[in-house]
C-alpha positions as a Python dict, from the first residue, in 0.01 Angstrom:
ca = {
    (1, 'X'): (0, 0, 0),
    (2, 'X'): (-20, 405, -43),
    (3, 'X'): (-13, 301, -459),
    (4, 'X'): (-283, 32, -385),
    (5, 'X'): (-523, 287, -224),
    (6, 'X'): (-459, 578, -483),
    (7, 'X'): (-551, 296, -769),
    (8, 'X'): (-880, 244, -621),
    (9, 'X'): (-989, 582, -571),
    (10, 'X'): (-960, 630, -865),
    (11, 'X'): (-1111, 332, -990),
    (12, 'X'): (-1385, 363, -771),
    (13, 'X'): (-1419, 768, -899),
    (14, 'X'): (-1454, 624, -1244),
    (15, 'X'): (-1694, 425, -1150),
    (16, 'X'): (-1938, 690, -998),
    (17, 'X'): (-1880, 935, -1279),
    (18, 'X'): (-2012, 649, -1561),
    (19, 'X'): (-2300, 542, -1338),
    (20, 'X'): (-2354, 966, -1332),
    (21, 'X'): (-2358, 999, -1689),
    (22, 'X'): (-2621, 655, -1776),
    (23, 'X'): (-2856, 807, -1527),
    (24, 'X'): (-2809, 1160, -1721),
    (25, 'X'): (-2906, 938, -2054),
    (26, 'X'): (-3351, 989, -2129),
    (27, 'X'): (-3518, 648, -2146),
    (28, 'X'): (-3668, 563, -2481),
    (29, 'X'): (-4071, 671, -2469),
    (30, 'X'): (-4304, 418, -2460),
    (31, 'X'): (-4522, 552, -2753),
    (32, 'X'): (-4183, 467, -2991),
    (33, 'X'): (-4171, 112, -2861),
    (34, 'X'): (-4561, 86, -2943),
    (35, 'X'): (-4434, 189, -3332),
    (36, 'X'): (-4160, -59, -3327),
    (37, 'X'): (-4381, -383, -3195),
    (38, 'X'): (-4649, -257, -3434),
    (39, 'X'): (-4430, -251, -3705),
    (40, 'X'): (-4228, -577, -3654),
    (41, 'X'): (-4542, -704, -3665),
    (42, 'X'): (-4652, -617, -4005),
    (43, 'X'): (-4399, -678, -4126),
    (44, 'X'): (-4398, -1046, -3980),
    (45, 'X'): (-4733, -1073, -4107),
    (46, 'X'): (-4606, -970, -4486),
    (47, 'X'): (-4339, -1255, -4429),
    (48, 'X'): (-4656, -1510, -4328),
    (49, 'X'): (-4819, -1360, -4661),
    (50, 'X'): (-4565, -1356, -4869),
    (51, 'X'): (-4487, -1772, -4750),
    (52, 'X'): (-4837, -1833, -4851),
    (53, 'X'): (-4820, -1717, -5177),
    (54, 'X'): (-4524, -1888, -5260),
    (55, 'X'): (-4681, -2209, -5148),
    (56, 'X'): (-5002, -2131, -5336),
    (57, 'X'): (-4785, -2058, -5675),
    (58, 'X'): (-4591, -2383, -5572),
    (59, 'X'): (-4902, -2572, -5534),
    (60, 'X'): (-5042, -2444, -5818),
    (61, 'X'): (-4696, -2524, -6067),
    (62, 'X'): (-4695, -2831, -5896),
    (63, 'X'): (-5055, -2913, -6005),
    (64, 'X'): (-4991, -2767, -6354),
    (65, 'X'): (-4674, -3019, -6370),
    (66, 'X'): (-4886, -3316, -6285),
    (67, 'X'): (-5150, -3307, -6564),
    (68, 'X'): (-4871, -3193, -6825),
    (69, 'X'): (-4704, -3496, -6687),
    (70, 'X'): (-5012, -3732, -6773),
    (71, 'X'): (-5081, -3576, -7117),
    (72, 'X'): (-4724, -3608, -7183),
    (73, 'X'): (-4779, -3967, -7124),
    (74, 'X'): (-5109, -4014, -7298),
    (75, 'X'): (-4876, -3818, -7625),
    (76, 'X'): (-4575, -4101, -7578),
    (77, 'X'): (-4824, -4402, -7619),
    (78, 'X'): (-5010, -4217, -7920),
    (79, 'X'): (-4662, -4194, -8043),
    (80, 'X'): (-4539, -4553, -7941),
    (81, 'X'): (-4869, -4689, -8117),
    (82, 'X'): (-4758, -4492, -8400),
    (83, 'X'): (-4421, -4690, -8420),
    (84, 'X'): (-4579, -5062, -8417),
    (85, 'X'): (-4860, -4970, -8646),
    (86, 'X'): (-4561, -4836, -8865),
    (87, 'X'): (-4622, -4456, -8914),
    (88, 'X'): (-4302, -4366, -8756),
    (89, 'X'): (-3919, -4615, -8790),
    (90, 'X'): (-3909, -4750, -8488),
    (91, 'X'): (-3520, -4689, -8486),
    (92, 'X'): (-3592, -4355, -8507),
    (93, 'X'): (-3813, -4266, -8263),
    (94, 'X'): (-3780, -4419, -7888),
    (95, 'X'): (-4116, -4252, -7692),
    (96, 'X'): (-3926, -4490, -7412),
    (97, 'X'): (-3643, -4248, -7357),
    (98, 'X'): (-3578, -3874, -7311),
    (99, 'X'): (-3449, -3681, -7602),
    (100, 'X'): (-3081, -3672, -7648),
    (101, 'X'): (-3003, -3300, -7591),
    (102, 'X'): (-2636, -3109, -7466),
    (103, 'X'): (-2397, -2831, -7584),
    (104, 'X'): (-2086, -2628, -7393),
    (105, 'X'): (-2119, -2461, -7069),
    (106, 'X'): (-2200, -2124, -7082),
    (107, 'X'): (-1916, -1920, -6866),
    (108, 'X'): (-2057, -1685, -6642),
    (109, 'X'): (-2276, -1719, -6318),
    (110, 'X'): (-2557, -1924, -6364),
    (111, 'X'): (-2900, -1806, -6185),
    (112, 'X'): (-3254, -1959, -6111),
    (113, 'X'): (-3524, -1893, -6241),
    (114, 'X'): (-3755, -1623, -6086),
    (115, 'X'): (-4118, -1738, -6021),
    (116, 'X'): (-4256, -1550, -6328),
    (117, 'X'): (-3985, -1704, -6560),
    (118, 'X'): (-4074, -2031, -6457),
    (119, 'X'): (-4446, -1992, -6503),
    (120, 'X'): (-4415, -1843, -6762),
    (121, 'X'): (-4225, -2099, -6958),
    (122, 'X'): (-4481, -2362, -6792),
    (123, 'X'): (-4753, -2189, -7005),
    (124, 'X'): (-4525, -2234, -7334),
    (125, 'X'): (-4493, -2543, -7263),
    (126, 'X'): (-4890, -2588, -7218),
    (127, 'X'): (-4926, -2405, -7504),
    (128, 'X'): (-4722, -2661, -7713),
    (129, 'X'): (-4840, -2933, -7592),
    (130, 'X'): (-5178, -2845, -7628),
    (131, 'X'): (-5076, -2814, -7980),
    (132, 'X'): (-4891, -3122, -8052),
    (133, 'X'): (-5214, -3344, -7886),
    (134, 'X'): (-5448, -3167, -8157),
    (135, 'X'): (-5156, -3196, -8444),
    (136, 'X'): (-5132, -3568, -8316),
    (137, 'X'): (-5506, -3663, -8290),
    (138, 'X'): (-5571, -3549, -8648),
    (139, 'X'): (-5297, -3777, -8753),
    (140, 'X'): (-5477, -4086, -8547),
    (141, 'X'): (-5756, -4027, -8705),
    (142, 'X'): (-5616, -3993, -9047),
    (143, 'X'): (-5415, -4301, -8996),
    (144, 'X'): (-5756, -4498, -8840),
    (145, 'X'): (-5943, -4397, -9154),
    (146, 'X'): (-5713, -4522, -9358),
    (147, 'X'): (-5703, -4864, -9196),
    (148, 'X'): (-6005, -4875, -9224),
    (149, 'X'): (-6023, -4798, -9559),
    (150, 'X'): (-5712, -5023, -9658),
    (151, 'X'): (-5938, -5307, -9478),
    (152, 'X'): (-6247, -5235, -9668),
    (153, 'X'): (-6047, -5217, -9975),
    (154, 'X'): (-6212, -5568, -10147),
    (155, 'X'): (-5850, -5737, -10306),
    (156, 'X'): (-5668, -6083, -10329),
    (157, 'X'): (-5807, -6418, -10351),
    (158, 'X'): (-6035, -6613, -10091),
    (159, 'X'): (-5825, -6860, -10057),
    (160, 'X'): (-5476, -6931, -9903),
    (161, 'X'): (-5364, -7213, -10185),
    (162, 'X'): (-5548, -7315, -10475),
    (163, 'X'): (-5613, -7244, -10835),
    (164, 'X'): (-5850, -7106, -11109),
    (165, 'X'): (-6137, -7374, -11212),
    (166, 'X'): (-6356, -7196, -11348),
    (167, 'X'): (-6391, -6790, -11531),
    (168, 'X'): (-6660, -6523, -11480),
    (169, 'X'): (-6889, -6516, -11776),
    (170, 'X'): (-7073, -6713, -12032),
    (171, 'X'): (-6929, -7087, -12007),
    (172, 'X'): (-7032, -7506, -12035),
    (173, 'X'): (-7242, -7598, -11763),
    (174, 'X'): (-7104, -7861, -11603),
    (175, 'X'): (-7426, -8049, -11557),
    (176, 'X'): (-7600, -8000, -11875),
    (177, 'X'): (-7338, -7902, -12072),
    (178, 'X'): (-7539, -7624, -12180),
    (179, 'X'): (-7368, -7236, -12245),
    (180, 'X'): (-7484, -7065, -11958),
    (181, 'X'): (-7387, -6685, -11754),
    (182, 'X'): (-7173, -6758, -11449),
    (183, 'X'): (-7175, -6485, -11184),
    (184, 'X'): (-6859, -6566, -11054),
    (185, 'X'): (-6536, -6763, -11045),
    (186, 'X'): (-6458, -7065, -10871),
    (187, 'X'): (-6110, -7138, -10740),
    (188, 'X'): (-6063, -7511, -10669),
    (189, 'X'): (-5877, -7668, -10360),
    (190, 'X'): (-5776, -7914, -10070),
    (191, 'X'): (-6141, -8027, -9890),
    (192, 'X'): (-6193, -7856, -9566),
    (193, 'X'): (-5894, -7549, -9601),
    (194, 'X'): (-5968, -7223, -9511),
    (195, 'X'): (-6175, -6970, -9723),
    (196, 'X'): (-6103, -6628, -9605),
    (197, 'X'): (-6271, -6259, -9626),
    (198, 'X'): (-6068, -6058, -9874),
    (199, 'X'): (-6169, -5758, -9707),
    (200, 'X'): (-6303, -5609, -9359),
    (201, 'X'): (-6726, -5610, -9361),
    (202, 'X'): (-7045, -5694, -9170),
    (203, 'X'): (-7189, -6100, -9273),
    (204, 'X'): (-7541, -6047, -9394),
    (205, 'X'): (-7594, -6439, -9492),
    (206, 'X'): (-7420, -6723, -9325),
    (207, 'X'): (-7636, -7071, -9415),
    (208, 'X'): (-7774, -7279, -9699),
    (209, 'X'): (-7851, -7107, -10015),
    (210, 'X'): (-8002, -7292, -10324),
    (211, 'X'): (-7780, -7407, -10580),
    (212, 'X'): (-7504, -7220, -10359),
    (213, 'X'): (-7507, -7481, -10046),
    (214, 'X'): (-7293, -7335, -9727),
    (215, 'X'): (-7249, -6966, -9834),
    (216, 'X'): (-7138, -6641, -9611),
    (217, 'X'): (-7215, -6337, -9762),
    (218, 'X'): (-7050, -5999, -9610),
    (219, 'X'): (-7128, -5616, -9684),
    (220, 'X'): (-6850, -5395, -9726),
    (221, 'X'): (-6997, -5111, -9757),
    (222, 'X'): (-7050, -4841, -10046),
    (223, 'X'): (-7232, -5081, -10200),
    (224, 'X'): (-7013, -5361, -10244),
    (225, 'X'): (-7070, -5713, -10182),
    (226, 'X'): (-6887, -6060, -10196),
    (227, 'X'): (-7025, -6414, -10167),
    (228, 'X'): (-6813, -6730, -10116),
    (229, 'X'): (-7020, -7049, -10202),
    (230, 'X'): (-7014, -7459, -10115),
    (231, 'X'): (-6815, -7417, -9847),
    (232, 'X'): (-6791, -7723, -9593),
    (233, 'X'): (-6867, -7549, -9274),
    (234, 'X'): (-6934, -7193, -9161),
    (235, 'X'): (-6692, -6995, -8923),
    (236, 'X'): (-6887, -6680, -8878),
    (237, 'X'): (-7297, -6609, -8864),
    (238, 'X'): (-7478, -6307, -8987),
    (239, 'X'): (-7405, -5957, -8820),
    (240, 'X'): (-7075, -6034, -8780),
    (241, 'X'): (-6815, -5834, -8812),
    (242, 'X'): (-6515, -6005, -9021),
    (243, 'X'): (-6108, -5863, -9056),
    (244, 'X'): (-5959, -5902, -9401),
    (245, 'X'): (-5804, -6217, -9425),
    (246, 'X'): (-5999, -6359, -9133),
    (247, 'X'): (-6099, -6723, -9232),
    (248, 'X'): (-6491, -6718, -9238),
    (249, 'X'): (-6573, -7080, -9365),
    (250, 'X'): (-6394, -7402, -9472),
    (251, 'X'): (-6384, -7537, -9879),
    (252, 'X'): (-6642, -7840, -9971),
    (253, 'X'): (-6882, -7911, -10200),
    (254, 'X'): (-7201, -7851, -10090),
    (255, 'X'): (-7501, -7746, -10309),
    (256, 'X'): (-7447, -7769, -10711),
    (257, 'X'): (-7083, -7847, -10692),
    (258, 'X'): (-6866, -8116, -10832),
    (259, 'X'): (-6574, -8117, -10663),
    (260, 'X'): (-6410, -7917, -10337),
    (261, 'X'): (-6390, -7512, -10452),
    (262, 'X'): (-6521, -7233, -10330),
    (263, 'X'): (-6737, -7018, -10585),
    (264, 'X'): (-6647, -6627, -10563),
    (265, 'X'): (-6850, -6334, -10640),
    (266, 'X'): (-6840, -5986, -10620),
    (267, 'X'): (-7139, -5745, -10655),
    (268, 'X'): (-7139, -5396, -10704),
    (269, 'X'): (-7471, -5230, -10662),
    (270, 'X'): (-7672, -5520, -10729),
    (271, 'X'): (-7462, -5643, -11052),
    (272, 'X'): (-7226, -5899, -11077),
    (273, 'X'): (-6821, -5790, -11100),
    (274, 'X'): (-6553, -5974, -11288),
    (275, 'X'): (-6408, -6126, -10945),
    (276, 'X'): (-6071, -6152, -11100),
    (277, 'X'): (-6037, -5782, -11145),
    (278, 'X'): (-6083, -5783, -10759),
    (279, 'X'): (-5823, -6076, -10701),
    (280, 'X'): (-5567, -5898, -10940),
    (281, 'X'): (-5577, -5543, -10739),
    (282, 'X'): (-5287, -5504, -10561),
    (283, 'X'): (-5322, -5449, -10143),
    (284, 'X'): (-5303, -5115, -10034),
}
C-alpha cells in the first residue's frame, strides 16, 4: 500500500508541474491569427482563380476541337468526292478510316502535356488545316472546270447505233438530183432510237424548222453550235440545259427526209463545220 501511495504522489506531482509549465506557455496574439485567416484566404481565392482559368482554357480547346472537328469532316467528303469522281484510287485513299500510324515505345517516363504544349500544337494543327482546305478547294475547282470543260468539249456521234448516209459538202440531192452544198451529215438508223447531245449546252431551238422538221438546237458556248434534224419527237425544249450524252430527241423523218436519220451539224461562229471532224475527236 506504502508503494501504491508513493506512485501517486508522484504521479500526481507530475501532473501539477506540466499543467505549471502550459500555463507558463504565451497564447498566440490575435493580430497573427488575423494574418493567417487573411492569408488562407487569398490564397483560396487564387485556387478559385486559378480553377476558372483552367475551365475557361478547357472551354475554349474544347470549342477550338469542335469546329476543327467539323472542317475535318467537311475536308474527308471533299476528299471522298474526290475518290468516286476518280481524282484519287480509291484503294488508296479510305477518308472512312483513320490513318494507319505506330512505331516502338519510347523508354523513359512518359508525361502530359502542359496547357501551353497542347494549345500550342492545337494552333499547328489550325494552321494546317487551314492550309490543306485552301490547297483542297483550288483543286475542286480545278477539277469542276475541267468537267465542265470535258462536257462542253463537242465529240462523238449523236447517235447510239447507226451509220454514215450521207457526207458534209457538195453532193446529189436526193430530190432533184441536182449537185447541191450540204451543211451537214446525216447518220441513218432504227425509227424512233435515241439521238443524243454530244456535248453539255443550253437548247436555243426545240420545234419545227423548214426543210429541217423536229430539230433541237443547243449552244455550247464559245461560239459553237450543233443542230440535230428530222427527229421523231423532242425530249428537251428551249433553255434547257442538256448533259453530254443525254438523249434530247428520238430519230424519224420529219421535214425533207427520206428515210429515218438524223441530220448533224456543227457551226462555228456562224459557219458550217465538217461534223465528222467533231465525231472523230477523241473524248477527253
Amino acid at each position: 500500500m506504502l508503494a501504491l501511495a508513493v506512485v501517486a504522489l508522484f504521479a500526481w506531482g507530475g501532473y501539477q508541474a506540466a499543467m505549471a509549465r502550459v500555463a507558463d506557455r504565451p497564447v498566440v496574439p490575435p493580430y497573427l491569427l488575423a494574418q493567417w485567416h487573411e492569408t488562407l484566404q487569398a490564397q483560396e481565392q487564387q485556387l478559385t482563380e486559378l480553377e476558372r482559368n483552367a475551365r475557361e482554357q478547357v472551354d475554349a480547346m474544347t470549342l477550338r476541337l469542335g469546329e476543327m472537328q467539323g472542317r475535318l469532316l467537311r475536308l474527308d467528303a471533299l476528299g471522298q468526292r474526290f475518290v468516286e469522281n476518280g481524282a484519287v484510287a480509291a484503294d488508296e485513299f479510305n477518308f472512312n478510316e483513320a490513318p494507319a500510324v505506330g512505331g516502338p515505345e519510347e523508354t523513359g517516363d512518359a508525361e502530359s502535356f502542359s496547357t501551353p504544349q497542347l494549345s500550342g500544337m492545337i494552333n499547328q494543327l489550325d494552321r494546317r488545316i487551314r492550309d490543306r482546305e485552301q490547297q483542297l478547294r483550288l483543286l475542286d475547282t480545278l477539277m469542276s472546270n475541267r468537267r465542265l470543260e470535258d462536257e462542253r468539249f463537242v465529240a462523238g456521234r449523236p447517235i447510239t447505233w447507226g451509220w454514215l448516209s450521207s457526207p458534209f459538202g457538195y453532193r446529189s440531192d436526193p430530190f432533184n438530183g441536182k449537185r447541191t452544198w450540204h451543211n451537214g451529215v446525216d447518220l441513218a438508223g432504227k425509227d424512233g432510237s435515241d439521238i443524243i447531245a454530244v456535248a453539255a449546252g443550253v437548247v436555243t431551238f426545240a420545234g419545227d424548222r423548214h426543210g429541217y422538221g423536229n430539230l433541237v438546237e443547243i449552244d455550247h458556248g464559245d461560239g459553237l453550235v450543233t443542230r440535230y434534224a428530222h427527229a421523231k419527237g423532242l425530249q428537251v425544249q428551249a433553255g434547257q440545259v442538256v448533259q453530254k450524252g443525254q438523249a434530247i430527241a428520238t430519230m424519224g423523218s420529219t421535214g425533207r427526209s427520206t428515210g429515218p436519220h438524223v441530220h448533224f451539224e456543227v457551226v462555228q461562229n456562224g459557219k458550217a463545220r465538217n461534223p465528222v471532224t467533231y465525231i472523230q475527236r477523241a473524248s477527253r
